[in-house]
C-alpha positions in Angstrom: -6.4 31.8 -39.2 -3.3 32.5 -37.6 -2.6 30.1 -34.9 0.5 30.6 -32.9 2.1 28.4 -30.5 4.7 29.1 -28.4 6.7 26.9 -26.3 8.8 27.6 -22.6 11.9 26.0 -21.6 12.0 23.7 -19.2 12.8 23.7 -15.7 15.2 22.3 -12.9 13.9 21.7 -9.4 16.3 21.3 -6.6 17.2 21.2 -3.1 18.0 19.1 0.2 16.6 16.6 2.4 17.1 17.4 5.6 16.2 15.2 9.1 14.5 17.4 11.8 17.2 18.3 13.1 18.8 19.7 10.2 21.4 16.9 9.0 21.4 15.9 5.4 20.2 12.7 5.2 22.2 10.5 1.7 20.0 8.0 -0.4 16.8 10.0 0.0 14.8 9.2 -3.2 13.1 11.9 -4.2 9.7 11.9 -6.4 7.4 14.4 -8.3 4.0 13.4 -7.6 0.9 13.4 -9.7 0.1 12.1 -13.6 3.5 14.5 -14.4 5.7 11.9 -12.6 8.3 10.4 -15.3 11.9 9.0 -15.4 13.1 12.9 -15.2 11.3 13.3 -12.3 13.0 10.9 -10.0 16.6 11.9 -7.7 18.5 10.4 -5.1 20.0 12.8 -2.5 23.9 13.2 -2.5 26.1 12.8 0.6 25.2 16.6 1.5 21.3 15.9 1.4 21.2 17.7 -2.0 19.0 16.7 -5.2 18.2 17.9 -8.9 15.8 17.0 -11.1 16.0 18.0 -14.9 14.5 18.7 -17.8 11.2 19.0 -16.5 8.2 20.9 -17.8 6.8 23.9 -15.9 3.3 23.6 -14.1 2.4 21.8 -10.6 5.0 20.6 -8.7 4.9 18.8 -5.9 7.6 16.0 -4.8 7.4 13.2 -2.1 10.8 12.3 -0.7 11.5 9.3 1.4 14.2 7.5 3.8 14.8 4.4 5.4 14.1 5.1 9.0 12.6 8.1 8.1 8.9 9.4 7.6 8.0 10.2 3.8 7.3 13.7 3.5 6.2 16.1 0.6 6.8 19.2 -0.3 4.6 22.8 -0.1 2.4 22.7 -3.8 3.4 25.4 -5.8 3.2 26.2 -9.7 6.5 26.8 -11.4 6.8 28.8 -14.5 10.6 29.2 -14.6 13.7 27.7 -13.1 13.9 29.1 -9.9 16.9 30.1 -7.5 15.1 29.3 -4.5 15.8 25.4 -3.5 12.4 23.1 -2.3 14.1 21.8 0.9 11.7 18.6 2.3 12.6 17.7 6.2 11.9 14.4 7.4 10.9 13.2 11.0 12.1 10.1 12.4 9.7 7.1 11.0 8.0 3.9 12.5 7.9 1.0 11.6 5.3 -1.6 12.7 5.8 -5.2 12.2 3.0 -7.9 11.9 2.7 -11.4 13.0 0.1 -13.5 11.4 -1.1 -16.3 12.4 -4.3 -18.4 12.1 -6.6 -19.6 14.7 -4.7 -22.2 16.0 -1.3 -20.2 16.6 0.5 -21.5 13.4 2.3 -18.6 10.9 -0.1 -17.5 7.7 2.2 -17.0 4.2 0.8 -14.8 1.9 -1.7 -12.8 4.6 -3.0 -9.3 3.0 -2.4 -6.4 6.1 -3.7 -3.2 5.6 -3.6 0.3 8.2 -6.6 2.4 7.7 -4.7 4.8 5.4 -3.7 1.9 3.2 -0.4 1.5 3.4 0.0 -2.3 3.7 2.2 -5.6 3.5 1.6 -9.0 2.9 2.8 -11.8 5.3 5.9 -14.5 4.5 6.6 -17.8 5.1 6.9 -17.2 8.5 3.9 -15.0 9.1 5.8 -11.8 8.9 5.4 -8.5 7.3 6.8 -4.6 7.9 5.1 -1.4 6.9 7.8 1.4 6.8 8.3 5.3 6.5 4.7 5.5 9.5 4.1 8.2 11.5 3.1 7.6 15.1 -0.4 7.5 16.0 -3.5 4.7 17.1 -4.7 2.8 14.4 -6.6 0.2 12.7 -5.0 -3.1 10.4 -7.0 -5.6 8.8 -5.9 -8.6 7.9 -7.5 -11.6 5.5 -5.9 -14.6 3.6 -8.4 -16.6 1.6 -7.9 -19.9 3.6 -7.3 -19.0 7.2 -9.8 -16.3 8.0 -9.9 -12.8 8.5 -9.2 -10.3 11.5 -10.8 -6.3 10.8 -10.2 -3.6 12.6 -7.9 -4.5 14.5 -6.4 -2.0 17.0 -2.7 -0.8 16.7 -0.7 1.7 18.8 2.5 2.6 16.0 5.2 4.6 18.4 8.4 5.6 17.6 11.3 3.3 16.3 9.8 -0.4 15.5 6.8 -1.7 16.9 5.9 -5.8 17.0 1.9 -6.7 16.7 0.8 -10.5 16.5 -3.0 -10.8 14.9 -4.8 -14.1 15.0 -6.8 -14.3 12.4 -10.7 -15.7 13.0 -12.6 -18.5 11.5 -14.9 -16.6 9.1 -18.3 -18.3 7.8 -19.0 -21.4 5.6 -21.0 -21.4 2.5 -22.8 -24.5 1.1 -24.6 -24.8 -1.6 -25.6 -26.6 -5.1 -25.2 -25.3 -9.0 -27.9 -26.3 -11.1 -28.1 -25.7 -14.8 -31.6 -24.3 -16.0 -33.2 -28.0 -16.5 -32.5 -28.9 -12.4 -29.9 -30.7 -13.1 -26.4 -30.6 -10.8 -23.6 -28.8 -12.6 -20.3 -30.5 -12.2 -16.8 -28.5 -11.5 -18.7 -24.8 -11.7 -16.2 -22.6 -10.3 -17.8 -20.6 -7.0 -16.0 -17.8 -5.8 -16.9 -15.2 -3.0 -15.2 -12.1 -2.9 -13.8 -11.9 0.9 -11.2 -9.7 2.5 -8.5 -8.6 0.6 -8.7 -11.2 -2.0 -11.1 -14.2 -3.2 -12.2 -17.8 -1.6 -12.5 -20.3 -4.5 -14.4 -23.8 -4.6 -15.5 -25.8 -7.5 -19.0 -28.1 -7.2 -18.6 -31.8 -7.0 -20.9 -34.5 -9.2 -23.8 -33.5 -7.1 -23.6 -29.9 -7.6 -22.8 -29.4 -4.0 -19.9 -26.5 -3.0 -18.5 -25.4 0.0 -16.7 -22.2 1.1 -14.9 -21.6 4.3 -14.1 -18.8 6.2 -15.4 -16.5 4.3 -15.9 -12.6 5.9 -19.3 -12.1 6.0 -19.0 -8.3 5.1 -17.4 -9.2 2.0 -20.1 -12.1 0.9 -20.8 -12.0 -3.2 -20.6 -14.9 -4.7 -20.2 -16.1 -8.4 -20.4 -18.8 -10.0 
């Protein structure tokens, strides 16, 4: 059995990033996409807009580039077999960004708030209640919010325009779950660790002497508990 093998050479992809307008935009980091993503397949655009990414293997390519201010945008799929004179030029539109204030229900900030849109691209709140979702186009649409202590808020409208946008969402109190561990004989178990898998992360109690645990503000939509 004669088995033969032959292997291509590899190929260079490059090109510019160019705004809509057609300036070259400097700093745009530029990404193949898919499992054939590696350290080759990374570029930063020059002054001029230009990038160049090589040794790569031929096949699917596609790339993703990205700028600050700027809408991420990806290139036409194609296959390529060998290096090609003909650059992949990726334009970018002018991005939004949307900026979230989160606070509980009594008006104070949330730290460490989970914000997601409805095409998951998300942040998660500071100190201060603050978080930014970059590179957005602008359309109508939905975030939701949870943090395991202060409550949840889902579905919440959001217009995202052009340029930055400010939205505060109040989070609500979610509901309470009481209820005792037992081992198999009836009797209470002590410090069992209950948890209830809520919005965009967990709520966590532990039973007392008496068995007895408690749960607060816990989104009913997301309600499975373990113990």
């Amino acid at each position: 059995l004669d088995i033969r093998i032959e292997l291509g050479g590899s190929i260079t992809l490059f090109g510019r990033v160019l705004g809509a307008d057609g300036s070259h935009l400097a700093g745009a980091k530029v990404t193949l996409r898919g499992d054939r993503r590696d350290s080759a397949g990374e570029a930063t655009s020059a002054a001029d807009g230009s990038y160049r990414m090589a040794p790569l293997l031929p096949g699917a390519v596609e790339l993703e580039a990205c700028a600050d201010g700027m809408q991420c945008a990806t290139s036409p799929h194609r296959f390529v077999r060998t290096t090609s004179t003909e650059p992949i030029d990726i334009v970018l539109s002018a991005g939004s960004t949307l900026r979230l204030h989160i606070v509980d229900p009594g008006g104070q900030p949330v730290a460490g708030a989970q914000a997601h849109l409805a095409d998951f691209a998300g942040c998660a709140s500071d100190d201060n209640g603050d978080c930014g979702i970059d590179h957005l186009s602008a359309r109508h649409t939905k975030v939701t919010v949870g943090q395991a202590t202060a409550g949840p808020a889902r579905d919440e409208p959001v217009a995202v325009g052009p340029g930055e946008n400010q939205k505060t969402i109040r989070l609500v109190r979610g509901a309470t779950i009481r209820g005792t561990v037992r081992w198999d004989d009836g009797k209470p178990a002590v410090n069992a660790e209950v948890s209830c898998g809520i919005l965009l992360g967990r709520a966590i109690a532990h039973s007392g002497v008496d068995g007895r645990y408690e749960l607060a503000n816990v989104d009913t939509h997301f309600a499975e508990i373990k113990v």
